[in-house]
C-alpha positions, 0 to 999 in steps of 0.5 A: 315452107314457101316463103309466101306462107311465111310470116316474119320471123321475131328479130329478123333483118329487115329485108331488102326490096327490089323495085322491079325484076329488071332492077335485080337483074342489072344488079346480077349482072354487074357485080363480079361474083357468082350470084343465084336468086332463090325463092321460099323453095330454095330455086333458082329464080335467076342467076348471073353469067358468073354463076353459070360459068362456075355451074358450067351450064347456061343460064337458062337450064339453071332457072327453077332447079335446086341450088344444088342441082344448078351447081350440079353437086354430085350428091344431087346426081348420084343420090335420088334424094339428094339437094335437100333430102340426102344424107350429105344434104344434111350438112350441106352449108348453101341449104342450111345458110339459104334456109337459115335466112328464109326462115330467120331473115339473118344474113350470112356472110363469107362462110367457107364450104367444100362442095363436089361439084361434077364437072370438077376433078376436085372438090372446090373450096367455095366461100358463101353468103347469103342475104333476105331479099324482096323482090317484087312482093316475094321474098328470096334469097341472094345467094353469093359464092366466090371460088376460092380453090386456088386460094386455100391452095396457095395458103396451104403450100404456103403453110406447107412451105413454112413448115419445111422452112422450118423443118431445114432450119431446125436442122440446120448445124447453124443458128438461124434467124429471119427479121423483119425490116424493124429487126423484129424476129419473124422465124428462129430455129431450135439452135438459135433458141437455144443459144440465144438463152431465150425460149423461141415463143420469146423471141417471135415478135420481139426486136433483136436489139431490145434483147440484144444491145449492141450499137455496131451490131445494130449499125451492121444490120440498118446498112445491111438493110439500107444498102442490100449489100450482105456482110460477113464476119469471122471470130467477132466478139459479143457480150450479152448486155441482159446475160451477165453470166455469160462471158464474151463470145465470138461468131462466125456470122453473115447477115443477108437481104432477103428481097422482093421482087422489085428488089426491096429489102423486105427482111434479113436472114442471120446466120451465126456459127459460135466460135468461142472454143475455137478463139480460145484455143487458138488464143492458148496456143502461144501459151502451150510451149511455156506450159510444157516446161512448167508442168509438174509432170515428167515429159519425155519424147523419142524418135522412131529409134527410141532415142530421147528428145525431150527430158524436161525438169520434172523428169530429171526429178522423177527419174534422177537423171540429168537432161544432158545424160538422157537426150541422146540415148536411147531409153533403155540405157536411160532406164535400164529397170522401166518396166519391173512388170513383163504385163506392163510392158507389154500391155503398152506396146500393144495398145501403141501398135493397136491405138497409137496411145496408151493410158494407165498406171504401172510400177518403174524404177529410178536410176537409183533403183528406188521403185515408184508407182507412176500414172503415165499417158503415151502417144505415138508421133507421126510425121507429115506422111503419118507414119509413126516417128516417135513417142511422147510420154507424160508421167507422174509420180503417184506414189504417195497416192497410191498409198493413199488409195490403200490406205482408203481401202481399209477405211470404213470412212471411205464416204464421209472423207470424200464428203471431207475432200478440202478443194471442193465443198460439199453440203446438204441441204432443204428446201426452206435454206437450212444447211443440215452438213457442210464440210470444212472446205465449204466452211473454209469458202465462206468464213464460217466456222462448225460451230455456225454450222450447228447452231443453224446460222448458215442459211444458204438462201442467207448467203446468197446475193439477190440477183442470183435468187432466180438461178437457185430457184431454176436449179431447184426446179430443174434438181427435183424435175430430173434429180440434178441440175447442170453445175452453175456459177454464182457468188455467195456472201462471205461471213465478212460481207465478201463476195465468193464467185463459185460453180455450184452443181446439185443432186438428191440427196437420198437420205433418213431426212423427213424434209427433202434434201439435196447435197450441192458441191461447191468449187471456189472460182477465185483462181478461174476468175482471177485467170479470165480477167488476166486474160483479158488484160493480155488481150488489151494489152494485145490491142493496145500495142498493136495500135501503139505501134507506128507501123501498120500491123494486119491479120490475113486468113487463108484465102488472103483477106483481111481479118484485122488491121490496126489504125497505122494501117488505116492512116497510111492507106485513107480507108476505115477499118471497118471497110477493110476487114473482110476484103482480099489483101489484093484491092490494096496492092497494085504491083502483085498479082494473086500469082504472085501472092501464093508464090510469096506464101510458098516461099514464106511456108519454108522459112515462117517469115517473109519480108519484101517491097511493094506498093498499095494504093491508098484511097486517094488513088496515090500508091504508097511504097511499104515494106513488108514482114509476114509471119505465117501461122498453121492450124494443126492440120498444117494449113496456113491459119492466119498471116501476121503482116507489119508494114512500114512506110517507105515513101521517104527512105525511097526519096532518101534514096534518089536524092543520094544517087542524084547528090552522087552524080551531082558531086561527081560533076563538080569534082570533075569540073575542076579537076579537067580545067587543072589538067587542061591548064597544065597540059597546054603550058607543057605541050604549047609553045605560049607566051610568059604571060599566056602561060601565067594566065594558065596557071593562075585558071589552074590555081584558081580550080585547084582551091575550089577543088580544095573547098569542095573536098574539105566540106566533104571531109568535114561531112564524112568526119560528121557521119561518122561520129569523129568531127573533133574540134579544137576549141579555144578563146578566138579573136572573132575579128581576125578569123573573120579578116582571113575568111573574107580574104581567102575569098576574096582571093578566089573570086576576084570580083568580090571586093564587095564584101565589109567586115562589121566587126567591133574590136571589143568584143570579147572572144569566143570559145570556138575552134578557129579552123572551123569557124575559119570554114563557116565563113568561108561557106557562108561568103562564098554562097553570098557571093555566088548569088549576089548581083556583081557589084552589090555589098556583102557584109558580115558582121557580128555582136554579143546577144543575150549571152552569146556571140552572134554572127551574120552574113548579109547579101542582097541576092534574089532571096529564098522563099520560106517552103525553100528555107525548111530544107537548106540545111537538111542531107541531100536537100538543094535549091532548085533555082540556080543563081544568074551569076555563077553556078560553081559549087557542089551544094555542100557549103550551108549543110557543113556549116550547121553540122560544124555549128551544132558541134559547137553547141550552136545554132544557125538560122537564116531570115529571107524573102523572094527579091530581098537578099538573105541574111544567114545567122550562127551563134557561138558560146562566149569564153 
């Protein structure tokens, strides 16, 4: 129906007037999107340049054609009736939308269509909208169409690529998820769902760390995020915070960036491996030799010559042979009666030939003669090449058992006693928490006693603690859904109000009872418990001495990077741990190469251990000389697991090492010193023609160095006697005045020009308890420095009174002083000043490192007080008689 004939339809849109042809034409043409003007007759009426390029035709040969036909759909060429009037007309979107509008005046806006169009290999995806227009008094239609093709493409391989994205994660053997930048779960696969404990639907949408708290995980990922820097751990621990029931775990995990083009960080692929049962049998290993010696079981081996190695305890109980008479011997003259059955005997060499093990039961005979019935468990050993080397066998006497079992054989009440078995208990049953039957281990668990248990007062619902009410309702659905549940671990409520960790497992009970029913085997968890939490224990008590010990400790795997390091560690080289674990050992060792380094881990490989020298480089730059221990650790294939290294700092001993050689060499010169002058000095007055006086003169320069030589080797006496544990000292009560008279005129006898030197003695003092030799020796050295390092001319005193108890004595110069860093190392070994006194420089060092080892051997202490430019004055005090 022509829309002129039309009138206006009840409800309908107001419609939009044009005010001219010209204004709707500008309008076509300026807006960029395919646009068709279509009268009451649905023709074309006028059509923008976009329209005609989708149409692939001009403008002109679209006006006043159908819809269809300017588009050129191919309904509308190869069907007479068609664009209106076909079959596939019928459901066509344009027609129906642009008649909708026509007759109801409603606009349809953004409706996705398929059309065939012609000149098209495939059919266009087209999203069409029409609206009611008026233009110059005759109402039309705007028909607007965007080609949306290469869109739905894009969707759908993006769909596509979803879905196989999903479909590679789904089969991927790890744990995979994608989050966004908040860390919320944007794609997970079946394995993460299913380690996780949460269903997938769960996890999409949510954030990681409000289903999974941990404070360092979550700082990993916002400097993952933050950084773009991808990371990468082995074997680190997890606890789930909201999952009490499951213990601590340990992962192989990375995290990795995924970024855009511009390089942002958009989200983070992480990718977890569980290495639970790894860490924990790595963790047992160390345990399996104590193990081996503890079993109740018999435990032999033999070498591939049938010649014993192995007889523990238990076989010397089993077989009544003592190790020393077993090892050594082959087993047939150990036990001449092994096999009493042929068929025994050979059933086990044809499955060791076959298998290289053997499992069963067979009857033998002890060295008395006595046959026992023995539940044995053999295997061949093989060598590195794997040919066979021997055999290993576990045995257990299973004699009382097997009577046991005949005994059961002829019991009508084979059932109820494994119902009665005492280590795990049994019970039956309903639904509303009524125990029908229980049996007395199960009793025995939880305190109660049958009496309780006829009388109706054991409910299991009773007995269990809240919290793990939703764990017996998910068992249940799970028992009546498949006809058993997975064996679980919860707690029950004793009858004293104890609490009683068990493993709970259930099946149908297919019995008479009218109510359904099911029997549950209960396993106490004491003990396990008991075993985790000692297991922990150890592992702390593992960490605590490792980051107790003063020497650096770390852990390396295979591939030479670090897997763990203690804070020593950390202290001696300036980095974190954290930034250290998981870099090759190589960044801190600047004297090897990576040559180097599996050259020392062959070598190590031989004997196990390995110590040598090197030098790290700290985070300062500086390098810091270690020595270090390795111990290397195999997995059982024989490749290198992990490496234990212990380094300990070096850095002094080296020193130690230098000031020695120097204190060697600087000895050595002064010792010669004298001794050329004495040997010069003799040689000329026997060899010259001198005067009396030159030859006197002589002498007196040889005297002279004989007595410094004397000094010098009796302070390195005193030192070694000191070193060596044997300076013995002859104390008595000293006159401290005439020890002091003889100190300063030995002295003074040496050095001539040292007339200086007072002695401020009072004669009341009382005496002291001391060994007058040595105190003789303290002097001296004391005074000789004095003098040494004074101006000529300047006063030397030494003095001495009684002070608080005890006798104190000092020696006073006016020297050029020693500053404060210089007074810490006066007394240590090795240690001298650098500066050199203007007036002298005889001497080896030795005379203030003798005097504190002769006064702490009288229970003393020496001290010394001084400033730069202002003299020193040395203090040493000694117990009173």
């Amino acid at each position: 129906m022509a829309a002129k004939n039309r009138g206006t339809k009840p409800g309908a849109a107001k419609i939009t007037q044009a005010k001219s042809s010209g204004t709707m034409s500008a309008i076509l043409e300026n807006v960029p999107v395919a646009l068709m003007l279509v009268d009451g007759e649905r023709r074309v009426q006028q059509v923008n340049d976009t329209a005609a390029r989708l149409a692939g035709r001009s403008a002109g040969e679209i006006v006043g054609l159908l819809s269809g036909e300017a588009l050129r759909c191919l309904h509308s060429l190869d069907d007479p009736k068609g664009c209106g009037f076909g079959v596939s007309c019928q459901t066509c979107v344009i027609r129906l939308n642009v008649l909708d509008t026509l007759q109801t005046g409603r606009a349809h806006p953004q409706v996705e269509a398929m059309l065939p169009l012609s000149h098209y290999q495939d059919k266009l995806s087209l999203l069409i909208s029409t609206a009611p227009l008026r233009v110059d008094g005759q109402d039309m239609v705007l028909v607007a169409i965007q080609d949306i093709t290469e869109r739905k493409r894009a969707e759908e391989s993006l769909a596509r690529e979803k879905d196989l994205l999903q479909a590679i994660m789904d089969n991927a053997g790890a744990m995979v998820a994608y989050l966004d930048r908040d860390f919320n779960f944007v794609l997970v696969n079946r394995a993460y769902a299913d380690g996780s404990g949460y269903p997938a639907a769960a996890l999409i949408g949510k954030n990681h760390f409000a289903l999974f708290p941990d404070q360092q995980n979550q700082a990993i990922f916002e400097r993952v995020r933050d950084s773009g820097i991808p990371v990468e751990f082995h074997d680190k621990p997890f606890e789930y915070v909201y999952q009490p029931w499951r213990s601590v775990t340990y992962w192989d995990w990375t995290l990795t960036p995924v970024k855009d083009a511009p390089g942002q960080v958009q989200g983070l692929v992480l990718c977890l491996v569980e290495t639970t049962e790894r860490k924990r049998r790595e963790q047992q290993l160390e345990f399996q030799a104590n193990v081996l010696a503890q079993v109740n079981d018999a435990v032999i081996a033999a070498d591939a010559e049938n010649r014993i190695t192995y007889w523990n305890k238990a076989a010397e109980k089993l077989y009544d042979v003592t190790a020393a008479k077993a090892v050594g011997n082959k087993m047939d003259e150990v036990l001449q009666h092994l096999w009493l059955k042929p068929e025994d005997e050979q059933a086990v060499r044809e499955s060791l030939a076959g298998t290289g093990a053997w499992q069963g039961e067979a009857i033998t005979a002890r060295s008395d003669g006595k046959e026992i019935d023995v539940e044995s468990s053999v295997k061949v050993l093989h060598d590195q090449a794997g040919n066979p080397g021997g055999w290993i066998a576990v045995t257990r006497d299973i004699t009382k058992r097997k009577l046991a079992e005949k005994a059961a054989l002829q019991s009508a009440k084979q059932v109820q006693q494994l119902f009665n078995f005492d280590i795990i208990g049994s019970v039956v049953a309903t639904l509303d928490g009524r125990i029908i039957e229980a049996n007395d281990a199960f009793l025995k668990m939880v305190g109660y006693g049958r009496d309780d248990l006829i009388s109706g007062k054991i409910n299991w619902i009773e007995i269990t603690p809240p919290e793990y009410e939703p764990l017996d309702q998910q068992a249940l659905e799970e028992l009546f859904a498949t006809g058993s549940c997975l064996p679980f671990e919860k707690e029950y409520i004793r009858q004293d109000g104890s609490r009683l960790p068990v493993m709970v497992g259930a099946t149908l009970w297919d019995t008479a009872y009218k109510t359904p029913s099911w029997v549950c085997f209960v396993l106490d968890m004491t003990r396990a418990r008991t075993a985790e939490a000692a297991l922990r224990q150890s592992q702390a008590h593992y960490r605590t001495l490792v980051e107790s010990a003063p020497d650096g400790v770390f852990c390396l795997d295979g591939k030479g990077r670090i897997t763990d390091c203690n804070e020593a560690l950390c202290r001696m080289l300036g980095h974190a741990r954290e930034n250290m674990i998981g870099r090759p050992i190589l960044e801190y060792v600047s004297s090897m190469t990576k040559e180097e380094l599996d050259a020392y881990l062959i070598k190590a490989r031989q004997g196990s251990q390995l110590e040598a020298e090197f030098e790290a480089i700290a985070r300062d730059d500086r390098t810091v000389p270690l020595w270090a221990k390795a111990v290397i650790l195999y997995n059982a294939s024989g490749d290198i697991a992990q490496v234990m290294v212990y380094v300990r700092d070096i850095e002094e001993r080296k020193k130690l090492e230098q000031l020695k050689d120097e204190f060697i060499g600087f000895v050595s010169h002064e010792l010669r010193t004298p001794l050329t002058i004495v040997i010069g000095a003799l040689q000329t007055i026997l060899t010259e023609n001198l005067s009396p006086d030159e030859s006197n003169q002589l002498l007196r320069d040889a005297a002279d160095e004989a007595m410094l030589l004397s000094h010098i080797l009796e302070n390195l006496l005193e030192l070694s006697r000191s070193q060596a544990a044997q300076l013995r000292l002859r104390t008595e009560p000293v006159n401290i005045g005439a020890v002091v008279q003889s100190a300063v005129s030995k002295v003074k006898q040496l050095y001539p020009e040292a007339d200086n030197i007072v002695a401020d003695v009072p004669g009341a003092l009382p005496p002291a308890k001391a060994d007058s030799l040595r105190l003789e020796r303290i002097l001296y050295n004391l005074l000789e420095n004095a003098v040494k390092y004074s101006p000529p001319g300047s006063e030397i005193k030494v003095f001495a009174r009684v002070d608080d108890g005890q006798m104190v004595i000092g020696v006073n110069d006016h020297g050029p002083g020693i500053s404060r860093h210089d007074q810490q190392k006066l007394f240590q070994p090795f240690h001298r000043l650098k500066q050199s006194s203007p007036y002298t420089t005889k001497g080896a060092g030795l005379g203030l490192m003798v005097c504190s080892r002769l006064v702490e051997a009288h229970g003393g202490r020496i001290w010394v007080e001084s400033q730069p430019g202002h003299g020193s004055t040395f203090y040493f005090t000694l117990s009173l008689v």
